[in-house]
matplotlib code that plots the C-alpha trace (Angstrom):
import matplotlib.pyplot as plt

x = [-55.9, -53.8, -52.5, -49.7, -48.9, -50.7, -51.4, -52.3, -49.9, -53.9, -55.8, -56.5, -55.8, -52.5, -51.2, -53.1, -52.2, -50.4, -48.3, -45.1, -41.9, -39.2, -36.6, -36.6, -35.5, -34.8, -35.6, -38.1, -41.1, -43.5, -42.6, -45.9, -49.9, -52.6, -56.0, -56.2, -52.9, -50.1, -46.3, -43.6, -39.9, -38.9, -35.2, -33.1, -31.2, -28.2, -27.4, -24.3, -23.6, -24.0, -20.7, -19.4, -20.5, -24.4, -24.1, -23.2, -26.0, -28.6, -27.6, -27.5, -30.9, -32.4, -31.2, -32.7, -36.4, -36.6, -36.6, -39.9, -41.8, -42.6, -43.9, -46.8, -47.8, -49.2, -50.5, -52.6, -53.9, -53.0, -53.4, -51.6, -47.6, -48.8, -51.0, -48.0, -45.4, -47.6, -48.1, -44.7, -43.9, -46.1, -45.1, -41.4, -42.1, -44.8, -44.2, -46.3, -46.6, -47.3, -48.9, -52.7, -55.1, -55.3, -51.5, -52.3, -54.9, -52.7, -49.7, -52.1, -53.2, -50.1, -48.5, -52.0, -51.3, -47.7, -48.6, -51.1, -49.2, -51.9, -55.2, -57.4, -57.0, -54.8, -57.5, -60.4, -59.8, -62.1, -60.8, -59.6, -60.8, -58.7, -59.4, -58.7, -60.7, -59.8, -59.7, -57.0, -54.5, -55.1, -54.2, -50.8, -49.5, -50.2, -48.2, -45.3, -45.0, -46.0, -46.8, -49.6, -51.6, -55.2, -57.1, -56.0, -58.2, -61.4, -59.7, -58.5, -61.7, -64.9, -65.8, -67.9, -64.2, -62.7, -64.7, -62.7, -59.3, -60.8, -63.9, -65.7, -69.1, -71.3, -73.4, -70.6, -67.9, -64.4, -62.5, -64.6, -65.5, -61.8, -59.4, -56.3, -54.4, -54.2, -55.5, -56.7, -59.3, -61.2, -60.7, -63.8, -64.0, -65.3, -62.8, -60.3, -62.2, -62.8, -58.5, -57.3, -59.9, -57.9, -54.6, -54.9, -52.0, -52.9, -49.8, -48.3, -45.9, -48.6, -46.8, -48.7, -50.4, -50.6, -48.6, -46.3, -48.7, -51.1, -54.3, -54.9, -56.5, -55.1, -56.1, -58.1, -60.1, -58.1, -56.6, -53.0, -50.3, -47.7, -45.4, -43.7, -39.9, -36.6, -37.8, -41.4, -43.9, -42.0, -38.9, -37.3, -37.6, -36.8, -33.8, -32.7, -33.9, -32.0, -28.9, -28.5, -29.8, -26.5, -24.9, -26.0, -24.3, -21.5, -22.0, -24.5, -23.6, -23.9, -24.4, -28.0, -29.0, -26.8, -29.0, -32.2, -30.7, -30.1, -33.3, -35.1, -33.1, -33.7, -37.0, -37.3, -35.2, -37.4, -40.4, -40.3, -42.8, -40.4, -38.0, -40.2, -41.2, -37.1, -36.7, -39.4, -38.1, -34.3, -35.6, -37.3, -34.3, -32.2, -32.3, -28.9, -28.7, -29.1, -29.9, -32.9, -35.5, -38.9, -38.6, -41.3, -44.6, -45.4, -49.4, -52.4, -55.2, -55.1, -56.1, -60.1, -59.5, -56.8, -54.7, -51.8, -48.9, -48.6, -45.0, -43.3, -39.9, -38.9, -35.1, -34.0, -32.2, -33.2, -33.2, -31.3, -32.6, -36.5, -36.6, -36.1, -39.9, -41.2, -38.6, -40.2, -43.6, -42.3, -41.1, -44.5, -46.0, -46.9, -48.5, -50.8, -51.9, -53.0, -54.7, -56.4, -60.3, -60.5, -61.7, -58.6, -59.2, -58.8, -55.2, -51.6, -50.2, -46.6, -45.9, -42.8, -40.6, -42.1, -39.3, -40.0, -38.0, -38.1, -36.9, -35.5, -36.9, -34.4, -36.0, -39.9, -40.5, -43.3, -46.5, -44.6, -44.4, -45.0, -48.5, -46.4, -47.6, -45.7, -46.2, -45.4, -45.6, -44.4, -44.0, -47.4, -47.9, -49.7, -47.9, -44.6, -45.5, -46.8, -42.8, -40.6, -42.4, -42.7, -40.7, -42.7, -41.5, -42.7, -41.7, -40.4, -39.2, -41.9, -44.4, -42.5, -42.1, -46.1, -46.3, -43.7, -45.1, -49.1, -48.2, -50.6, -53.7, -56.7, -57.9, -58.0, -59.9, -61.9, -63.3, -62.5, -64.9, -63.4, -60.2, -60.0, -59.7, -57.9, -55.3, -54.9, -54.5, -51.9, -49.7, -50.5, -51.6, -48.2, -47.7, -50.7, -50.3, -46.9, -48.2, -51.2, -48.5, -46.7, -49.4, -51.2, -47.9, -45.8, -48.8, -51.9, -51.3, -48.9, -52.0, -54.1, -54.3, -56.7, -58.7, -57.4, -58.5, -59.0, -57.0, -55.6, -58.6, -61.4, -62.7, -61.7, -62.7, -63.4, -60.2, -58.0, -61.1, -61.3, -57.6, -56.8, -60.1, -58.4, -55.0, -56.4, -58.7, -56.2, -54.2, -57.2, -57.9, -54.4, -53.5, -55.8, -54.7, -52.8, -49.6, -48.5, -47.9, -46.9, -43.8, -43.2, -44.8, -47.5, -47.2, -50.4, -53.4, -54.9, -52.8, -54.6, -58.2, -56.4, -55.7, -59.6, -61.5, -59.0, -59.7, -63.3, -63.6, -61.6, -63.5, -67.2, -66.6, -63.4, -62.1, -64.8, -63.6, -61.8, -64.9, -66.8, -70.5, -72.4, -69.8, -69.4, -66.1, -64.2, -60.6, -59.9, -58.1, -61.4, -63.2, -61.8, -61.6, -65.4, -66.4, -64.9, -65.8, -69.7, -70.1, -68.9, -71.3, -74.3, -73.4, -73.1, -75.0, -74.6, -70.8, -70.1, -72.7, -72.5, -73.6, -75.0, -73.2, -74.1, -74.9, -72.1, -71.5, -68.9, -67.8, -68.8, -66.9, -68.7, -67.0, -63.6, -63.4, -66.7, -65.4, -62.7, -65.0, -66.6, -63.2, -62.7, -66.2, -65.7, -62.3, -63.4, -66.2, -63.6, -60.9, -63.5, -64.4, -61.1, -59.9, -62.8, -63.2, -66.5, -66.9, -70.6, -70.2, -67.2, -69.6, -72.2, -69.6, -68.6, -71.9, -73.1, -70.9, -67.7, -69.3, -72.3, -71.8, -74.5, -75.2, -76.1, -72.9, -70.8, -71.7, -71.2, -67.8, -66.6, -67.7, -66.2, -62.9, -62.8, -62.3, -59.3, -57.7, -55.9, -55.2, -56.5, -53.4, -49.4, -46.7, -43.5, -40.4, -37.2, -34.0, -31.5, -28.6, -25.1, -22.7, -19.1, -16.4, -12.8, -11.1, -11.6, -15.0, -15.8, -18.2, -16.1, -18.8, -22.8, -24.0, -27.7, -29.2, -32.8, -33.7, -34.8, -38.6, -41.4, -41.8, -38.1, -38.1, -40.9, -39.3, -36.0, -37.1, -39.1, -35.9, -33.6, -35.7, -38.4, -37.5, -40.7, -42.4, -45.9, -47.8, -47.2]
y = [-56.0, -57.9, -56.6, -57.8, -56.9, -59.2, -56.7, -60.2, -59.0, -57.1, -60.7, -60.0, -63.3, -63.6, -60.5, -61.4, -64.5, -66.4, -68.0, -69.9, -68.3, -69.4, -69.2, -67.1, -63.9, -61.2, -58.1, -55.4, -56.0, -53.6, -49.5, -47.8, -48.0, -45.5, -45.5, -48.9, -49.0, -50.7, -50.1, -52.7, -52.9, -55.7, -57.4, -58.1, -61.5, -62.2, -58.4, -58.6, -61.9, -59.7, -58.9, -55.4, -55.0, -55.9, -53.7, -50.8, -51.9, -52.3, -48.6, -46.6, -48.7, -47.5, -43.9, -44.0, -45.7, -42.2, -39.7, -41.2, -40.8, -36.8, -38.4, -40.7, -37.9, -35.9, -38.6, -39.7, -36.6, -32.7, -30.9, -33.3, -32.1, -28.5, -30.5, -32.5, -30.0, -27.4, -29.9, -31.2, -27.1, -26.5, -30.3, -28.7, -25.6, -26.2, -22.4, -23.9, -27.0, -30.1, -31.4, -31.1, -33.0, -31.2, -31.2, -35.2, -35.1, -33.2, -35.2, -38.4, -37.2, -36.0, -40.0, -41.0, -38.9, -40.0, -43.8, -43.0, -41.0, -38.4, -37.8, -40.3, -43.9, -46.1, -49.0, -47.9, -44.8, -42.6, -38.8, -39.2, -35.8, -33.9, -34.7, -31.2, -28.0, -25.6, -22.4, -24.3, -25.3, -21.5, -20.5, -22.7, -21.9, -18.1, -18.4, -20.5, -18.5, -21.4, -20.4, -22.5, -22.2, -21.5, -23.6, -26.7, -25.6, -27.1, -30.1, -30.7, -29.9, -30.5, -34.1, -32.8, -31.5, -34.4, -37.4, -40.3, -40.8, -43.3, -43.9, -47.2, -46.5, -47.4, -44.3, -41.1, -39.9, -41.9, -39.2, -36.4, -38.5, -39.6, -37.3, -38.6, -36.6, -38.5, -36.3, -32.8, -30.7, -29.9, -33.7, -36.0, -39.4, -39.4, -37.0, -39.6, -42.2, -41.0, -39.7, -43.0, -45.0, -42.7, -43.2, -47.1, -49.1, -52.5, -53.7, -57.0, -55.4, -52.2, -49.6, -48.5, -45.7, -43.5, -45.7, -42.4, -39.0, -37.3, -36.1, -32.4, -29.4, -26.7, -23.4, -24.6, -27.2, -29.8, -33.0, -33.0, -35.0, -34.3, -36.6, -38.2, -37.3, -35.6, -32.0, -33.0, -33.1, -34.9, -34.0, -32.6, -36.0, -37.9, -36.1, -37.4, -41.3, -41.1, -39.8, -42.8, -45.2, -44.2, -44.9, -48.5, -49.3, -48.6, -51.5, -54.0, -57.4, -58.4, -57.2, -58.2, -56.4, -53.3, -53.3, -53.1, -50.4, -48.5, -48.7, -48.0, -44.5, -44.1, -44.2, -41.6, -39.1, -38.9, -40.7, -43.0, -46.0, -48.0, -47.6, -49.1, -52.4, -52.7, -52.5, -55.2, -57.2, -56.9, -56.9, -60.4, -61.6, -60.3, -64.1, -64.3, -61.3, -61.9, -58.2, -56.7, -53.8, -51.9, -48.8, -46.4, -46.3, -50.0, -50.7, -49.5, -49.6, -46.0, -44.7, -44.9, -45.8, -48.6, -46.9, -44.9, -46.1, -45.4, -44.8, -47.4, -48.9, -52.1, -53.1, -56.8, -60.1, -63.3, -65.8, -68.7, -71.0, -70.6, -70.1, -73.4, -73.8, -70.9, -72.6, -76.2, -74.3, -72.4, -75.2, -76.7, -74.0, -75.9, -78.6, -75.9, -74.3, -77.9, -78.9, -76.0, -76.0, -72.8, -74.0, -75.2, -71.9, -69.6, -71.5, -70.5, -73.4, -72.9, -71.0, -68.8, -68.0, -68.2, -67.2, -67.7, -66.6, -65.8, -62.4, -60.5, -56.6, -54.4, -51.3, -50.7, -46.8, -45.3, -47.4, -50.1, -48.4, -48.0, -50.7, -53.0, -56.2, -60.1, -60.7, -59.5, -60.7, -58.5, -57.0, -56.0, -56.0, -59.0, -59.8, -59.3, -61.6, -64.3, -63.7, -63.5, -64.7, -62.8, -62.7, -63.7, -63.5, -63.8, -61.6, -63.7, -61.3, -58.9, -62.6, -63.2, -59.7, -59.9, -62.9, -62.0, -59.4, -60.6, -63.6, -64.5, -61.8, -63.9, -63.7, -67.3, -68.0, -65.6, -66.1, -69.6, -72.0, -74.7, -76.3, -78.7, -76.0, -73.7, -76.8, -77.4, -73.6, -73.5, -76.4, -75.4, -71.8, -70.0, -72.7, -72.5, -68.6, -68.7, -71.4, -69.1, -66.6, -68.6, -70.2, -66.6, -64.9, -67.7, -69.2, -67.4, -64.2, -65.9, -68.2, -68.2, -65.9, -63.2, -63.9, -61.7, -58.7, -58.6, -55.3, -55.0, -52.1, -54.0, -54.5, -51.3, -50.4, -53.5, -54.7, -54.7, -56.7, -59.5, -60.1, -60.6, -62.8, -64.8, -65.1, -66.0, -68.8, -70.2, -70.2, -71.5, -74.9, -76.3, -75.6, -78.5, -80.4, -83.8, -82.5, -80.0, -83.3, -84.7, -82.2, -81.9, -78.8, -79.7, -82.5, -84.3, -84.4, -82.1, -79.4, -77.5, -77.0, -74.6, -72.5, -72.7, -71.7, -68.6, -67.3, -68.4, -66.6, -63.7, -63.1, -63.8, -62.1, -60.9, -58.4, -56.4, -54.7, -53.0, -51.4, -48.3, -49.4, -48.5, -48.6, -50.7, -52.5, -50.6, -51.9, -54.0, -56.9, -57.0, -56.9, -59.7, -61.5, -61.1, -62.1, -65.2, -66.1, -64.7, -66.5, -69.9, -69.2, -68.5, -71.9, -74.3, -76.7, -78.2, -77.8, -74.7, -72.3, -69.7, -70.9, -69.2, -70.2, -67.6, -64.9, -65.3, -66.6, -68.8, -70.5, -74.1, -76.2, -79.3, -80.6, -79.1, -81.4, -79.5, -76.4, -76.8, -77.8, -74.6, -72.4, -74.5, -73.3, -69.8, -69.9, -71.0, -68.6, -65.7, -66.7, -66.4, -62.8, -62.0, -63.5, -62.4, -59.1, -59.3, -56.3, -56.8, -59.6, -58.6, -55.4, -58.1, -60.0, -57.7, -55.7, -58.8, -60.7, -57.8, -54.4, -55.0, -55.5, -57.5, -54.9, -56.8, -59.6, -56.5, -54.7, -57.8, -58.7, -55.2, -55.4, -58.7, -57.7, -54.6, -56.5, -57.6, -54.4, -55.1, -52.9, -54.6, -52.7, -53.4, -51.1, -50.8, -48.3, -49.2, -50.1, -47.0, -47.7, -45.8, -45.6, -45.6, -43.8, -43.4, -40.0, -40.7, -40.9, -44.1, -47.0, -48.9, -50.2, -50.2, -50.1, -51.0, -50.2, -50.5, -48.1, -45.1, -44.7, -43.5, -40.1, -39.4, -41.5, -39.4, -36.1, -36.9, -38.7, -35.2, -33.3, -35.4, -36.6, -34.0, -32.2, -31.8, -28.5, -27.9, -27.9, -30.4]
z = [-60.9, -58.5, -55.2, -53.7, -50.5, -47.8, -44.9, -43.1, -40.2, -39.1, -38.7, -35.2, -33.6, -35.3, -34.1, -30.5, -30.2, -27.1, -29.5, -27.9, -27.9, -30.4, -27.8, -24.4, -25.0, -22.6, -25.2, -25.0, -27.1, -25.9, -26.0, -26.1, -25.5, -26.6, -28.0, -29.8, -30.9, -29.3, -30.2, -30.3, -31.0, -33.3, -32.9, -36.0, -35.5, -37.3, -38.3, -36.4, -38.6, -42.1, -43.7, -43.9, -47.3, -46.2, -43.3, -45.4, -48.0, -44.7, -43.8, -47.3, -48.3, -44.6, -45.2, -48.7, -46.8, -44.2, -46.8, -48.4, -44.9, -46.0, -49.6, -47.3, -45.1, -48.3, -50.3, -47.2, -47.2, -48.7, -45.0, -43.3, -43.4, -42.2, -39.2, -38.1, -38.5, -36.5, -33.5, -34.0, -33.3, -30.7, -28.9, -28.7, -27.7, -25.3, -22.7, -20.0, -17.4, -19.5, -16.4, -17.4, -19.4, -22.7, -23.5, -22.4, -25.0, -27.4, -27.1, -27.7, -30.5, -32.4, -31.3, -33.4, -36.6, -36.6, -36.2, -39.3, -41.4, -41.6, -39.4, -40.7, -38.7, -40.9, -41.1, -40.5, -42.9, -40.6, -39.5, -35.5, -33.6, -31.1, -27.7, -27.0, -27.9, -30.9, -28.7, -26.5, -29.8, -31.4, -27.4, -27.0, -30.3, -30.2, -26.7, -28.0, -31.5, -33.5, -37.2, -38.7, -42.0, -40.6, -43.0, -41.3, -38.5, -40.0, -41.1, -37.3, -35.8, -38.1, -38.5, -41.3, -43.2, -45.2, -42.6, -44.7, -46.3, -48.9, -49.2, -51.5, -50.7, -53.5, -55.3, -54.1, -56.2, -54.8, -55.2, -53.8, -51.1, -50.0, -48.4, -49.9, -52.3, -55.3, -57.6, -57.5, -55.5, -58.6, -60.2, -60.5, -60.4, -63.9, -64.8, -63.7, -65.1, -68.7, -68.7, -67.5, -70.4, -72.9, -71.7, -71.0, -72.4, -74.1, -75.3, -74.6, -72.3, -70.6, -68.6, -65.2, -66.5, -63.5, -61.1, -60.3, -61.0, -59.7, -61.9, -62.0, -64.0, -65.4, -66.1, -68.9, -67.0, -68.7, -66.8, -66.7, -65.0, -62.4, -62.2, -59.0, -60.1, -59.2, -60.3, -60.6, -57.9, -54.5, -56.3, -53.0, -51.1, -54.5, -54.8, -51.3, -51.5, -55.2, -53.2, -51.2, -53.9, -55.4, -52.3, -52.0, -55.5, -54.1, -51.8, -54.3, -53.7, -57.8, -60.5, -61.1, -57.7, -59.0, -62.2, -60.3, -58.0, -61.1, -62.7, -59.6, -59.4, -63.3, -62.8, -59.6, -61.7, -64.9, -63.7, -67.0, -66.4, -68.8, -66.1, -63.6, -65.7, -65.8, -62.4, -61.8, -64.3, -62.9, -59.1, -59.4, -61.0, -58.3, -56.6, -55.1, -52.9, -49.5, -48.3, -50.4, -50.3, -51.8, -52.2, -54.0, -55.1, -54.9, -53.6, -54.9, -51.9, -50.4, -54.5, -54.2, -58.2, -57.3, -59.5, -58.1, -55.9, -52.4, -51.3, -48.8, -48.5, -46.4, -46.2, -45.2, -45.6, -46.2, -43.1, -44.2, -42.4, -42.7, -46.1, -46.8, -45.7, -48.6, -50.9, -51.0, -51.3, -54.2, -55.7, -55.6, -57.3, -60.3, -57.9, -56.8, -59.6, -61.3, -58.2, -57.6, -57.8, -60.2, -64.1, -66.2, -68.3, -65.6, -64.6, -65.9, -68.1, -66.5, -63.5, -63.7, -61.3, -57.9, -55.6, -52.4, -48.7, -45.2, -44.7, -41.7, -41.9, -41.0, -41.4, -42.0, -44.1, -45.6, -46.1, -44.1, -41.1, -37.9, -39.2, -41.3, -43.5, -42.5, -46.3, -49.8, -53.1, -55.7, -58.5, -59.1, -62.8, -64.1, -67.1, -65.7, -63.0, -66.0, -67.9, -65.6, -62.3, -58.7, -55.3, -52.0, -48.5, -45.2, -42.4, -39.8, -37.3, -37.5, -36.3, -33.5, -31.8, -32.3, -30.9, -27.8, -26.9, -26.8, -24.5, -22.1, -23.1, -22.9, -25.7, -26.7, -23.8, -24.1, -28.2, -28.8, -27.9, -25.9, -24.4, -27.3, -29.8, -28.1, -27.3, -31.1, -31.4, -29.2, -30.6, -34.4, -34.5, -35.1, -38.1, -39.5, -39.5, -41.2, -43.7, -44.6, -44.8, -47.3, -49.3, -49.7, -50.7, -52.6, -54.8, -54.2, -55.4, -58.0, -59.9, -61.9, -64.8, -66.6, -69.6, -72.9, -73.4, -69.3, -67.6, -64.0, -63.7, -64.5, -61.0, -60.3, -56.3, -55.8, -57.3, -54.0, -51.8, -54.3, -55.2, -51.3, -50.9, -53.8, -52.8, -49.1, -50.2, -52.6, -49.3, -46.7, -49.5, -49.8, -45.9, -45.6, -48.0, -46.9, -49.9, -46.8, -44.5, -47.3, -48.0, -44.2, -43.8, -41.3, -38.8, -39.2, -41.0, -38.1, -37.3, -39.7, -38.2, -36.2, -39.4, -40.3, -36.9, -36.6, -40.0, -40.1, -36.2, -37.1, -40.0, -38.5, -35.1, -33.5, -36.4, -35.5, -32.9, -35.1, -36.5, -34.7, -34.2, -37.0, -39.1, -42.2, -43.5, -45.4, -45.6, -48.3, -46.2, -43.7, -46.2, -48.1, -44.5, -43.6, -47.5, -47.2, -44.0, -44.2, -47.8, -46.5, -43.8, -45.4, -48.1, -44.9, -44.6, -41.3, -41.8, -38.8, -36.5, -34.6, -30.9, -27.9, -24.3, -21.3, -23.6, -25.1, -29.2, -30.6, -33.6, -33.5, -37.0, -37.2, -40.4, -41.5, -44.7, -45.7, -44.7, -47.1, -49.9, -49.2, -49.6, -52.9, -54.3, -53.5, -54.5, -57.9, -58.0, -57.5, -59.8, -62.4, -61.9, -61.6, -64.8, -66.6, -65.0, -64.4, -62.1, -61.6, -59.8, -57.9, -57.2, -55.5, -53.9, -51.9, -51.2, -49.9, -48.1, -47.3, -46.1, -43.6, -40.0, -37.8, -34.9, -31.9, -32.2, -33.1, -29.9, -28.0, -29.4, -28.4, -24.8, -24.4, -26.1, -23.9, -20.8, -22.2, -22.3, -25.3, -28.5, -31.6, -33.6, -33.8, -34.9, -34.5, -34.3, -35.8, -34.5, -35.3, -37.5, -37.2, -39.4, -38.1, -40.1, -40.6, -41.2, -45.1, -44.6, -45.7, -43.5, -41.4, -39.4, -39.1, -35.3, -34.5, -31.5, -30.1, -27.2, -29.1, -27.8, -30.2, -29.5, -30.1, -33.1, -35.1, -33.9, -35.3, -37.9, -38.5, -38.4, -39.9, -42.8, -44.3, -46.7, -48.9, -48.7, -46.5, -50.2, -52.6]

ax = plt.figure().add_subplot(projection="3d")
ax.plot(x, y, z, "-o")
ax.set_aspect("equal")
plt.show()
């Protein structure tokens, strides 16, 4: 199975990096600060340049994003609407001074299960207690007439109660062992297993058999589906997105985007997965459109089977100007795939249709927000990516706010292990991300291809780990190879050592501190991240080290072309399970190299990166669009406007957009 979205936005020295500034800019990054999460506003150049007819299509698309938020909340996890709503409740009608340190606690903790869509941390996948006591919640919403389902009590409070949203530890049942709400409280993972086996399509042209359900029993033990459609299960929020789908034809700017707004509301009103493959199809052929979107159930990571689609939306347009860089990649894509080091077997004769862009995001929903990827690649279906090809962008507004608003931190000085790299890092670093950006999104994801009689399942959990260790090796070999200065891309036939030793130290060392101690790896894009680097590791031979300096460890590269060797190896290594889906070892793979953290360096990395007081996670809230009308009703005018704060955001977007019941 192939993922597609690239959630490389987390590589922690990207997102901490003191990058230089595109241009001096006098707007307000930063908004908010709590726990390890950090929240950012991100500004949308050129909006004001869009015609009328793409501001309208901006706002209907945006209006249609909200309504999926409700859809999230429930899939992350089956308590969480009645736990947000409750504190949501009890936040606005607080009787008493909010001057002490519970409501503090309390109010930290209902900003944390907003930015995670649920109660569980969105990375780490671990359940986030209150910082306040049981007795005192039961208290405060007794005294402010709160109404809240009492079984949610447990699930709050108990760290024994539902510990993990999704669990991939080897030996437990996935699904009894994950908190997320993909299938029902009675369902098994070989329940799942053994109904998905029966129900696997083969055909040339496979639908995504349980792309848009969720697995239950019946009355007489047997497994049924319900299906995510207007008048099935999320029907109420479905009903609403499909509402101002239909709006945005109104303003499509062709005909082929007005086809793939149509099947895309076909398939939320009857839930047909023909439907979906015909929006793929007609969205990836969608090339001209400058404004563009996802909306619905699109990746597959948070499903502890890799199966079912979580719900996110992202409305944008394409940068003009920067995607000229993604274009001459694109148009390269043939290069690539024949040069790469996988076995000629394992490589597409003829790649299709790599579209490639720079996109401004306009509005981040769902699964996209407030944690949000830089990079997609889509659609997600193997064979529709091999016929008709696949649509990559890179998020180039969503980099810079990062970038903007981590200026000056430290943390180069303090991880990287001298003035010579950290010099290179500085005048390459922000190219070298974007390029791995592009590479990863535009070809990696794109090549190669599977073996017949090889499904998207075959890896199954370990599906999502390996198809992101493979799109971001395919992307680590060519950024050092001399073609990028060759099409213009990099400057000189160094700039991209400063590429390697941030992956290579991000994914020894400083991702870490985004792991509790004790703790394995459990997100698929660290543990991609840590494979790669911990494999090419243990395979040196002389090329890079770990050093000690004052008690203190860095990442010494000694030989960069060997390095790059190295990525090619394992790159060919992992293009061969994937195309052969051989899920033993993929099951190896990662057990060896992805899950296990070294204690002591992990306790050191987190005491040095404390000092720093810097939070090792972005998100963002979203600009607020308004729609101006005349007395018939109709758009005259979209205004966008920036100071709305986060805590007033989720409220309204709480009473503006939820319309799903508290049990789904």
């Amino acid at each position: 199975m192939s993922n597609f979205k690239s959630q490389i936005l987390l590589l922690l020295a990207v997102a901490l990096c003191a990058c230089q500034p595109k241009q001096q800019s006098t707007f307000q990054y930063n908004v908010d600060k709590f726990y390890d999460l950090e929240i950012l506003r991100y500004d949308v150049p050129e909006f004001e340049a869009l015609t009328l007819q793409q501001k309208q299509l901006v706002y209907c698309l945006s209006e249609a994003a909200l309504y999926g938020r409700d859809i999230l909340f429930d899939q992350n996890g089956r308590y969480n609407l009645r736990i947000r709503r409750a504190c949501e409740a009890l936040y606005l009608n607080y009787p008493y001074d909010t001057d002490n340190e519970e409501f503090d606690a309390f109010e930290r903790y209902l900003k944390r299960v907003w930015f995670s869509n649920g109660i569980h941390h969105h990375y780490s996948e671990d359940k986030f207690l209150p910082e306040f006591s049981q007795n005192w919640f039961v208290t405060a919403c007794s005294d402010a007439g709160v109404q809240y389902d009492e079984a949610i009590l447990p699930v709050m409070f108990d760290p024994a109660v539902m510990p993990k949203r999704m669990t991939q530890q080897d030996g437990v049942d996935l699904i009894a062992g994950s908190a997320g709400n993909y299938y029902g409280e009675d369902v098994t993972q070989a329940d799942a297993e053994k109904w998905y086996a029966a129900h696997k399509d083969n055909s040339p042209e496979p639908l995504w058999i349980g792309l848009n359900s969720k697995l239950v029993k019946n009355e007489q033990g047997e497994i049924e589906e319900q299906v995510y459609k207007v008048g099935g299960l999320y029907g109420e929020a479905l009903e609403k997105i499909v509402y101002w789908l239909k709006e945005a034809l109104k303003y499509a700017e062709n005909d082929a985007q007005k086809l793939a707004i149509e099947k895309m509301i076909e398939f939320n009103e009857t839930g047909d997965l023909k439907a979906f493959n015909e929006y793929c199809i007609a969205w990836v052929r969608d090339l001209d459109s400058r404004v563009d979107y996802v909306n619905g159930f699109t990746e597959t990571y948070s499903d502890p089977l890799g199966i079912t689609g979580t719900w996110e939306s992202m409305v944008n347009f394409k940068d003009l100007v920067a995607t000229k860089r993604t274009q001459l990649i694109s148009d390269n894509a043939q290069w690539f795939e024949e040069h790469s080091t996988t076995d000629p077997k394992y490589k597409k004769e003829e790649v299709k249709g790599v579209t490639a862009k720079v996109i401004t995001a306009a509005l981040l929903a769902g699964d996209c927000y407030p944690a949000t990827p830089i990079g997609i690649n889509l659609p997600n279906a193997n064979w529709i990516r091999k016929e008709y090809g696949s649509k990559s962008v890179t998020i180039d507004n969503l980099m810079h706010a990062y970038n903007e608003a981590a200026k000056g931190n430290g943390f180069n000085e303090e991880f990287m292990i001298d003035d010579e790299i950290r010099a290179i890092y500085e005048k390459y670093g922000a190219l070298c991300g974007d390029l791995h950006t592009d590479l990863h999104e535009c070809v990696g994801h794109g090549s190669g291809k599977l073996l017949p009689g090889v499904t998207k399942d075959a890896l199954k959990e370990h599906a999502s780990t390996i198809e992101e260790a493979r799109a971001d090796l395919f992307g680590l070999y060519f950024l050092g190879d001399p073609k990028l200065v060759e099409l213009g891309l990099l400057p000189n036939e160094e700039a991209y050592k400063a590429g390697y030793y941030q992956q290579l130290m991000n994914g020894l060392m400083t991702q870490l501190v985004r792991i509790e101690p004790g703790k394995d790896i459990e997100e698929a894009h660290m543990r991609d991240r840590q494979l790669i680097a911990k494999w090419v590791y243990d395979h040196a031979d002389g090329e890079l080290a770990i050093i000690e300096r004052d008690g203190k460890h860095y990442l010494q590269i000694n030989d960069y072309e060997g390095v790059r060797r190295l990525f090619g190896e394992l790159l060919a290594e992992i293009q061969r399970i994937t195309s052969e889906g051989d899920y033993a070892a993929a099951k190896n793979m990662v057990e060896t190299y992805a899950v296990k953290v070294g204690p002591a360096l992990h306790q050191e990395i987190l005491e040095r990166f404390s000092k720093l007081h810097i939070a090792p996670y972005k998100g963002f809230v979203n600009p607020v669009y308004t729609a101006v009308r005349n007395g018939a009703g109709e758009i005259t005018d979209v205004k966008i406007d920036f100071t709305e704060g986060y805590i007033d955001q989720h409220l309204r977007y709480s009473r503006d957009y939820s319309p799903l019941p508290d049990v789904n």
